[in-house]
SEDRENZA-229928 format. One line per 10 residues: number of its first residue (from 1); their letters; for each residue x, y, z of C-alpha. Coordinates in steps of 0.1 Angstrom, whole numbers, plus 2048, in hexadecimal, padded with zeros to 3 digits. Layout:
NUM	A	X,Y,Z; ...
% end
This chain:
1	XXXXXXXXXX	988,857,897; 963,852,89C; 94F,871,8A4; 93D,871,8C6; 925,876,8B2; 91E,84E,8AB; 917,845,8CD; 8F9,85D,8C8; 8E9,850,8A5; 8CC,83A,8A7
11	XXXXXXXXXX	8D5,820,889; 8E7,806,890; 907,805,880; 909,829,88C; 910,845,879; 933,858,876; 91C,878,872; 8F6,889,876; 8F7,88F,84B; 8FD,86A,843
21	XXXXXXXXXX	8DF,85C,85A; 8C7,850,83E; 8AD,84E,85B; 8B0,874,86B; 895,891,86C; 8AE,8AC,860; 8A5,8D3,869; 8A8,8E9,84D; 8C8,8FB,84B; 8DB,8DE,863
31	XXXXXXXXXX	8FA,8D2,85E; 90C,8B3,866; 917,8C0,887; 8F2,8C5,895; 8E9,8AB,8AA; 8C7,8A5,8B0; 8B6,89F,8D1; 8A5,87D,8C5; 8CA,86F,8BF; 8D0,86D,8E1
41	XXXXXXXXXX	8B7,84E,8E5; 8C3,82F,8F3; 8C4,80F,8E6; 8A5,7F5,8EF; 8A2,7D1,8E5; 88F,7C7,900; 877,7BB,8E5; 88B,79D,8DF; 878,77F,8EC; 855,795,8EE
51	XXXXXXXXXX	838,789,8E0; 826,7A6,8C8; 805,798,8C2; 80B,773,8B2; 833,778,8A7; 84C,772,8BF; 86A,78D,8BC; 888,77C,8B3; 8A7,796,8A9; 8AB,7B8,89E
61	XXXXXXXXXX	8AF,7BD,87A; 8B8,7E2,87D; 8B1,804,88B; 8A9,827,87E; 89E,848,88D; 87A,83B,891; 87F,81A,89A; 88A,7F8,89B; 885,7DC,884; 883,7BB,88F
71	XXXXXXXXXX	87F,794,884; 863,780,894; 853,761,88D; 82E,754,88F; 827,740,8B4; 81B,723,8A2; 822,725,87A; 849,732,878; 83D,74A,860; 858,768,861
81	XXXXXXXXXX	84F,78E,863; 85E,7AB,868; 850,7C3,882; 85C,7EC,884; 857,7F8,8A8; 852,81C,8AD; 872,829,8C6; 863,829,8EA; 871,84C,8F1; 85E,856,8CD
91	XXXXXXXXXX	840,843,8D6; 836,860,8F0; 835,877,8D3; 812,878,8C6; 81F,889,8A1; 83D,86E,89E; 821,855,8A9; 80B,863,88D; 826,863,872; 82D,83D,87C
101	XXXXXXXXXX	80A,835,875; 807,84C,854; 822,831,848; 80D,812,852; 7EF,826,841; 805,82C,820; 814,80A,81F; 7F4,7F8,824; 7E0,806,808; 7FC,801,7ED
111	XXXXXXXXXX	7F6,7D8,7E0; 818,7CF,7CA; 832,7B6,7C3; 84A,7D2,7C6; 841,7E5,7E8; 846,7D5,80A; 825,7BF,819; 817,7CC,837; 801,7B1,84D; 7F8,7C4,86A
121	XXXXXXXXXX	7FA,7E7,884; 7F8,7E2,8AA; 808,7EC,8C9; 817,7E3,8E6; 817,7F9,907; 813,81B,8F1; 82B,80E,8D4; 81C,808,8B3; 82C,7F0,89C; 828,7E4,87B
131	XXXXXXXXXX	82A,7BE,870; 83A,7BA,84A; 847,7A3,838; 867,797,840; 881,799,821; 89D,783,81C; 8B5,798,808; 8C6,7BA,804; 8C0,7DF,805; 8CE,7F1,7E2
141	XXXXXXXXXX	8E5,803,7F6; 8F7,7DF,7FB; 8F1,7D2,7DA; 8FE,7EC,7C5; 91E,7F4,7D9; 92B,7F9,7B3; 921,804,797; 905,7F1,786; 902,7E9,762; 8E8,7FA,751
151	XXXXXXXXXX	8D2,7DA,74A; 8D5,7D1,76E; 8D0,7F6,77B; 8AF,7FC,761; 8A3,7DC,772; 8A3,7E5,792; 895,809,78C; 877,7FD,777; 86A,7E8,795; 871,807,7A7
161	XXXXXXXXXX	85B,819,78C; 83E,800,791; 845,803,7B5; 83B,828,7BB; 823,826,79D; 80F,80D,7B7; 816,828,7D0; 80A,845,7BB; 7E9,834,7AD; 7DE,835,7D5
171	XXXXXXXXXX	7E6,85B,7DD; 807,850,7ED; 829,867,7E4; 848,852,7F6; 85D,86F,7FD; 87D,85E,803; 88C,847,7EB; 8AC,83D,7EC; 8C0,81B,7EE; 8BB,814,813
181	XXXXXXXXXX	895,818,80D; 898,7FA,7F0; 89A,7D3,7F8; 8AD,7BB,7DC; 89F,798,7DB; 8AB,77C,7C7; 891,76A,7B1; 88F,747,7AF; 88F,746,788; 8AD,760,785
191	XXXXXXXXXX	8B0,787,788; 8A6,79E,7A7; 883,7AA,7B7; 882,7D0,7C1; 873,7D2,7E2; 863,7FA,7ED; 861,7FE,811; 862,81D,82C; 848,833,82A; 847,842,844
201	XXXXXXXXXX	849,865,83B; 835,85C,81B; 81C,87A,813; 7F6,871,80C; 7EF,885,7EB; 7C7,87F,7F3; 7C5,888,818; 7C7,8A1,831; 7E7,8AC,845; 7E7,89A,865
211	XXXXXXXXXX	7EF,87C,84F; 80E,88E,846; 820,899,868; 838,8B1,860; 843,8CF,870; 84B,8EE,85F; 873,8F1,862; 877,8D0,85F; 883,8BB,842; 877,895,83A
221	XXXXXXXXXX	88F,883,825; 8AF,87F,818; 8BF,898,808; 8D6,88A,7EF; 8AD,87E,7DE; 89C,899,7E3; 88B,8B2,7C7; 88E,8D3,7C6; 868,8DB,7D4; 870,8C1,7F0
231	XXXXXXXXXX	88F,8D7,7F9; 879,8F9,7FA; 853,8FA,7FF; 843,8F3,7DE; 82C,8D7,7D5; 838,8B2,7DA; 823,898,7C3; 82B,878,7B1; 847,887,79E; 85D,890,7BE
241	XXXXXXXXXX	862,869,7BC; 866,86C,798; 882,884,79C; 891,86D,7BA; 894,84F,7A4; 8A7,860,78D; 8BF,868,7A9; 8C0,841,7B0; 8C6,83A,790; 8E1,850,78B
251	XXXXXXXXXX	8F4,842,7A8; 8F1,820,798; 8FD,823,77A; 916,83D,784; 922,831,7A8; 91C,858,7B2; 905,874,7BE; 8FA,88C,7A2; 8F6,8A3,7C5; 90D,8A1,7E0
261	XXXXXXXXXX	91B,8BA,7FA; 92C,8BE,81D; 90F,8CA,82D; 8E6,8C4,827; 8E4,8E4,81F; 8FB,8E3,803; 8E9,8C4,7F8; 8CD,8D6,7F5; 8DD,8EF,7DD; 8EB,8DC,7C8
271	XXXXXXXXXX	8C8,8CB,7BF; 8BB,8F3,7B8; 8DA,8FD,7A6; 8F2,8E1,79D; 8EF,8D0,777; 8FE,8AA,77C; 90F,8A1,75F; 904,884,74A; 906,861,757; 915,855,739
281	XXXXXXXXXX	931,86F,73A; 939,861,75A; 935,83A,752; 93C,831,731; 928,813,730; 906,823,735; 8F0,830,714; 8F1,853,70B; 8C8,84B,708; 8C5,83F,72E
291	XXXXXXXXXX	8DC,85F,736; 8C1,874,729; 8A7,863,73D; 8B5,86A,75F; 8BE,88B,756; 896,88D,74D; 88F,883,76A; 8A2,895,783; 898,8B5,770; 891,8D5,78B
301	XXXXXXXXXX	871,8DC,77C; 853,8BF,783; 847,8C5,760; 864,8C1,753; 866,89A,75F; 852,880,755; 82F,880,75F; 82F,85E,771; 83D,83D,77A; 836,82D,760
311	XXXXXXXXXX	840,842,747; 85F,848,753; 862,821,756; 858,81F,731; 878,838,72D; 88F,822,73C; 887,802,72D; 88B,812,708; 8A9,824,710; 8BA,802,713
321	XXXXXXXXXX	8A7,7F0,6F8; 89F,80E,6DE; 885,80A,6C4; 874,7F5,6D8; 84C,7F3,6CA; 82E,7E3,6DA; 82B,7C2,6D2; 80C,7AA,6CE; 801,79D,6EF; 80F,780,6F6
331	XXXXXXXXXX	7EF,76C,6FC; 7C9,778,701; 7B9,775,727; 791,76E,72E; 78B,78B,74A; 76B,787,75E; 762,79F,77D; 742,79E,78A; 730,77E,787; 717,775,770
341	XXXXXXXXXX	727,78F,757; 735,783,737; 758,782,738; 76F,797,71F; 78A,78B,708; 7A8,7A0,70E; 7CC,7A0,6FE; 7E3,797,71A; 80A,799,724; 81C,788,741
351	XXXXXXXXXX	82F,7A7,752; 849,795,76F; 841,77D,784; 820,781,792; 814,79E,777; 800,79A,75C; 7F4,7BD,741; 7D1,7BA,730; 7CE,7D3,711; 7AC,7E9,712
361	XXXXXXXXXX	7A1,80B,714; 784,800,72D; 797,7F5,74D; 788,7ED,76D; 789,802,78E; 7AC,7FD,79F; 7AF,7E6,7B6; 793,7CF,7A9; 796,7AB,7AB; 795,797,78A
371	XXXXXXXXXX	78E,773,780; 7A7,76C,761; 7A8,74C,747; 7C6,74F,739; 7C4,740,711; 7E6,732,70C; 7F7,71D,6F1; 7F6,6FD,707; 7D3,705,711; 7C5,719,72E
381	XXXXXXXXXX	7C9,721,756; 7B2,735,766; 7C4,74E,786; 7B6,76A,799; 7C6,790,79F; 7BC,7B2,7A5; 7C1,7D1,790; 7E3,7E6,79B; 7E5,7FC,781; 7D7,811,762
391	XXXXXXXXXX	7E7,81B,73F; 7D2,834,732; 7C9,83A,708; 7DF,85A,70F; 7F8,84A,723; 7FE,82C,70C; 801,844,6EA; 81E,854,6FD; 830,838,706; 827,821,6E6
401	XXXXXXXXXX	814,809,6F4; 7F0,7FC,6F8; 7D8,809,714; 7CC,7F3,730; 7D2,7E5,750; 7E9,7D3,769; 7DF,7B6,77D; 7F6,7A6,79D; 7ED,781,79E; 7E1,777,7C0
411	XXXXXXXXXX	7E0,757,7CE; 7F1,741,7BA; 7F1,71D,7BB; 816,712,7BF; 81E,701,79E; 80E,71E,78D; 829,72D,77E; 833,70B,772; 813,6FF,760; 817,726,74E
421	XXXXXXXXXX	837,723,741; 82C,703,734; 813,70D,725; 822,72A,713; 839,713,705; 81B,704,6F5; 81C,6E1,707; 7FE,6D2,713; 7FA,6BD,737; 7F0,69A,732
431	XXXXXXXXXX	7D0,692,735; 7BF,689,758; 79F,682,762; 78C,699,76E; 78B,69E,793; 763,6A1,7A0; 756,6B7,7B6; 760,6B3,7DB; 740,6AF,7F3; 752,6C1,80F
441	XXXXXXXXXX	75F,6DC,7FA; 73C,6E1,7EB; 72F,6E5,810; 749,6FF,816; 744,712,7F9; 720,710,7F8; 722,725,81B; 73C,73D,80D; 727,745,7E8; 708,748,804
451	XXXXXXXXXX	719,762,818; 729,775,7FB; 703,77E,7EF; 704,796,80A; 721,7AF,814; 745,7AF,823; 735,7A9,843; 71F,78D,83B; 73E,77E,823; 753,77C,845
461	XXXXXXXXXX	736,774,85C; 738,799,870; 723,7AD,881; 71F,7D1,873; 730,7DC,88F; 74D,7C5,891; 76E,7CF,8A0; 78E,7D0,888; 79D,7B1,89E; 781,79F,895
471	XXXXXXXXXX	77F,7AB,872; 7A2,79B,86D; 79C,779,880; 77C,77A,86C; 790,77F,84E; 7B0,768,858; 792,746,85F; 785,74D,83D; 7A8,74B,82C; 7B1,72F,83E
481	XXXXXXXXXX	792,71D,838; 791,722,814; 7B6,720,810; 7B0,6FB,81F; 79E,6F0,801; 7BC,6F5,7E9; 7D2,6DA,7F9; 7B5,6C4,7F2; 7A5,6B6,7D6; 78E,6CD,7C0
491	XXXXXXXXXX	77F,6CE,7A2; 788,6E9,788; 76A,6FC,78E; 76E,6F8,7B5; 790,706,7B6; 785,725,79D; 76C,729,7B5; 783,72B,7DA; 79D,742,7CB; 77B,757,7BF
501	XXXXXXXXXX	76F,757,7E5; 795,75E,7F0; 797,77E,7DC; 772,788,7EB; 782,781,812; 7A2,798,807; 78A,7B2,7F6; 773,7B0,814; 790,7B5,831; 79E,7CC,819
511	XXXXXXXXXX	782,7E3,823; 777,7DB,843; 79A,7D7,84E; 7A3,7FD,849; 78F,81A,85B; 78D,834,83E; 781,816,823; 769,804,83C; 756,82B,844; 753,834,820
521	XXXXXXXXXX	745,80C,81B; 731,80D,83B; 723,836,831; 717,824,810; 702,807,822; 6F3,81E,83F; 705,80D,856; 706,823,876; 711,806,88E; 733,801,878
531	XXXXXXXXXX	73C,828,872; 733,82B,898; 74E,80E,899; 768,81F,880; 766,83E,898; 767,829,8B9; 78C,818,8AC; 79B,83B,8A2; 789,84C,885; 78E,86F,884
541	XXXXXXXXXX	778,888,87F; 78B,896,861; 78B,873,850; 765,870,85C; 75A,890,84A; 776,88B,82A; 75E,86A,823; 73F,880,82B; 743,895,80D; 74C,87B,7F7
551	XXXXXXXXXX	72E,86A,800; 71A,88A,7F8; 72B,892,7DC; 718,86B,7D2; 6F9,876,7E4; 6EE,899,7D8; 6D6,8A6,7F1; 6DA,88B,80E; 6E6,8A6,825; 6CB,8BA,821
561	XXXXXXXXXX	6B2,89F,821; 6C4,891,841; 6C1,8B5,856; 69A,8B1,853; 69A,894,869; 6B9,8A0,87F; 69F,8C2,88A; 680,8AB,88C; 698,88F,8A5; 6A3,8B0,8B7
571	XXXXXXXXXX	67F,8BA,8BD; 676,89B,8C8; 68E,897,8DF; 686,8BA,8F0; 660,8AF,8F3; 66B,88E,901; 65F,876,8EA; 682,861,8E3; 672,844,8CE; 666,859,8B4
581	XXXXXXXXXX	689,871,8B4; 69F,850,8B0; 689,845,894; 68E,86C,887; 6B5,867,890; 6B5,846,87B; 6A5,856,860; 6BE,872,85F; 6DA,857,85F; 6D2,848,843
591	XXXXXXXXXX	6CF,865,835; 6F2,873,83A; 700,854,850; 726,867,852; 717,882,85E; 726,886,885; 710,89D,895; 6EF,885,888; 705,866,892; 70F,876,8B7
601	XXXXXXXXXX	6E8,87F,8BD; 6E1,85B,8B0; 6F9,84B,8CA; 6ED,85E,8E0; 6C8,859,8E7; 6CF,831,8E1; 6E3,834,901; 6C8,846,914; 6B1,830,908; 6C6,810,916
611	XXXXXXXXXX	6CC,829,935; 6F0,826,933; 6FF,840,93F; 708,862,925; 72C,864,918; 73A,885,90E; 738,88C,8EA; 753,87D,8D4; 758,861,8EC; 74F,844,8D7
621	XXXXX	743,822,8E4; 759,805,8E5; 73D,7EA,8E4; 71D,7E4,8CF; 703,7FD,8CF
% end
């Protein structure tokens, strides 16, 4: 019989019991008989039928202890999302509230194939949601019902690898991965796409702890995954994933839990105590070499595992394919990144669908976008990406390989993949005529290569102080502009030249479009009226003052230099003459411009000077200054 339990549980089937809600906040020590107090929740899909912003809700895809997923489509496009809602009971609490944004945050700064898309944050009457992409497939926990063979399981856990190495390389530890956490998609050309999504109790390796709500006593995650230090109170960093993927990977290959137990808290044991025996032992189909692997991985000490993702991805794909050695790049790639420089000659190698690995020991930044000319046996396509990854000198002597860099593709013309698999092969497109320049492309273009000689806010036509709604519509007009232009005719050097302005549009609402990236970018341009902005849309002060000392860390002495003019503004001000204490308060801003007591003062005596009335301190404006 059913415990009364299930008509309590959030998640939709319902659980039997508290322990096997993938979802739940667990207290430590619990058992499966506690029931918490958010359990007793009821349902809501009121949303059905609701517009949120520009999607129209259609059906619920499923419910856990934070909220509900849903499918909605675009008003006038059909495109389809998927939007998590924040529970309306959980919405009145602000540290629930803050760990539902701390997932937005995390999600939206990771950029890979392999983790979930995030489009948009917003909320409706107190509820923040979160608009993703909407995948048509599986979770692992459906897909691998049995066990998996090991070519198939290695697959899926490698993606996983690249996965949280995106993660990682931003400062982002997931926390809790398991099957339900990991879409399966099919791909068009054969074989699956690993999908990373949920995380919401992620932990920010480079930030403070409000973006990490916990409680002390409580206990994020599930506990069959969990490492050792996640279980107690040591240190959780990238290789707490590390150690959960080994978990995964057991329970693939092996149809069971190297940890298990009647209650959490003998879960949690068994990780500090308990020795699983080998995967192979237990499924004769799976290499001794990969047993060893996962038994690496899941080891109780961190330095014990392997030191990251992709090592530990390396690991995998040789235990299955042993005496593997790095080959000679498949073809070589001309990489240009800032115009007018002279681009570089690079071996290259296609990695999945949408991947491509240039060998160097001189990569550029992460995350910065690249113009590529791929040299191919059949001749040569040019495509644009942006830098996901590194493989250090000392990384790739470990794992026998080359050093260098990945680059995810990004906006792809649709027969792409075609003309490069032809072209691999060696075989040549018939020759056309050229195609000429197209007037009203040119006249387009020409306004875009005007605009990018200035900043992100000139490139999108902004005003320093421009709102994030308006950053995005900026941003959305200038995609849809540009993206226009493809459909149409173009020349070579046309087309080369809207997918460069498309990757400057994504760069530029990649920064303005984020609070923490736009006040570091507007600190380093002086810009009061947009950190003013930042702090008037939710800035913290904690965030405000974490990019203060990185930008003095850059500016040696601009705090000191800065506190000159802040006592002669003050002065000033006392004696009554206000024009020549703003000019002293403009002064000290640019200066130290992140500074919040200089930036408050600022604010301040502009207001007086417009005699509007004084707003308490902190209070920032909602309208131009």
């Amino acid at each position: 019989m059913i415990s009364s339990l299930a008509l309590a549980c959030p998640c939709q089937p319902p659980h039997r019991e508290p322990g096997e809600c993938p979802t739940l906040v667990r207290n430590r020590g619990s058992t499966s008989g506690t029931l918490p107090s958010a359990w007793a929740a009821p349902r809501e899909d009121g949303l059905i039928g609701q517009r949120l912003g520009t999607f129209r809700v259609v059906r619920q895809l499923g419910r856990g202890g934070m909220g509900c997923v849903y499918l909605a489509e675009h008003a006038l496009i059909q495109k389809r999302v998927a939007v998590k809602v924040l529970h309306a009971h959980l919405a009145q609490d602000a540290k629930l509230v803050s760990r539902f944004l701390a997932e937005a945050r995390a999600a939206s700064r990771i950029q890979h194939e392999n983790v979930v898309l995030v489009f948009d944050l917003d909320t409706l009457e107190g509820r923040p949601y979160l608009v993703m992409e909407y995948l048509e497939g599986v979770t692992l926990a459906s897909f691998a019902r049995e066990r998996l063979e090991p070519e198939v399981a290695v697959d899926v856990l490698a993606q996983v690898c690249d996965a949280l190495g995106a993660a990682h390389a931003q400062g982002v530890i997931h926390r809790d991965l398991k099957p339900a956490n990991i879409f399966v998609l099919p791909r068009e050309e054969g074989g699956y796409r690993v999908k990373l999504l949920d995380f919401g109790i992620a932990k920010h390796l480079y930030a403070q702890a409000e973006d990490t709500p916990t409680q002390a006593g409580v206990l994020l995650g599930t506990p069959e995954y969990m490492a050792p230090e996640q279980c107690g109170e040591g240190p959780v960093d990238a290789r707490t994933d590390l150690y959960a993927a080994g978990v995964l990977g057991y329970h693939l290959l092996t149809g069971q839990l190297p940890f298990s137990g009647r209650t959490t808290a003998e879960v949690l044991l068994a990780h500090l105590r308990v020795t699983p025996r080998p995967a192979h032992e237990l499924a004769p189909r799976v290499p001794a070499a990969l047993s060893r692997v996962l038994q690496r991985a899941m080891a109780r000490q961190p330095e014990e595992r392997y030191a990251s993702a992709a090592e530990l991805k390396t690991a995998l794909l040789a235990a299955i394919s042993p005496g593997r050695s790095a080959a000679p790049p498949a073809f070589h790639a001309r990489l240009s990144v800032k115009d007018g420089e002279a681009p570089r000659r690079l071996g290259c190698d296609q990695v999945g669908r949408t991947g491509l690995f240039l060998r160097t020991d001189a990569p550029p930044p992460l995350l910065t976008p690249v113009r590529l000319l791929l040299e191919l046996p059949g001749g040569e396509l040019p495509c644009t990406g942006q830098v996901v990854r590194h493989v250090t000198p000392a990384q790739a002597e470990a794992w026998g390989m080359e050093p260098g860099f990945g680059v995810e593709l990004q906006h792809i013309p649709a027969d792409f993949h075609e003309t490069l698999t032809r072209l691999l092969s060696g075989t040549r497109a018939p020759a056309t005529a050229p195609v000429r320049d197209n007037p009203e492309a040119e006249h387009v273009l020409r306004d875009f290569r005007n605009r990018a000689q200035g900043d992100h806010y000139a490139l999108l036509g902004l005003a320093p102080d421009a709102t994030r709604e308006r950053v995005r519509e900026a941003a959305r007009l200038a995609r849809q502009t540009l993206e226009s232009l493809l459909s149409g005719a173009l020349s070579a050097e046309q087309r080369t030249q809207v997918e460069r302005q498309l990757e400057r549009v994504s760069q530029a609402l990649l920064v303005l479009g984020n609070l923490e990236r736009r006040v570091e970018y507007d600190g380093a341009r002086r810009n009061a009226a947009g950190i003013i902005r930042c702090l008037a849309e939710g800035l913290t002060v904690s965030q405000l003052e974490e990019a203060r000392q990185r930008f003095l860390a850059r500016e040696r002495g601009a705090d000191s230099r800065s506190l000159v003019h802040l006592l002669s503004a003050r002065l000033h001000e006392k004696s009554g003459q206000n024009a020549q204490a703003l000019a002293a308060y403009e002064q000290a801003v640019q200066a130290d411009p992140l500074h919040l007591e200089t930036l408050n003062g600022y604010r301040t005596l502009q207001l007086k000077l417009r005699g509007e009335p004084r707003r308490p301190s902190g209070s920032w404006p909602t309208r131009p200054l």
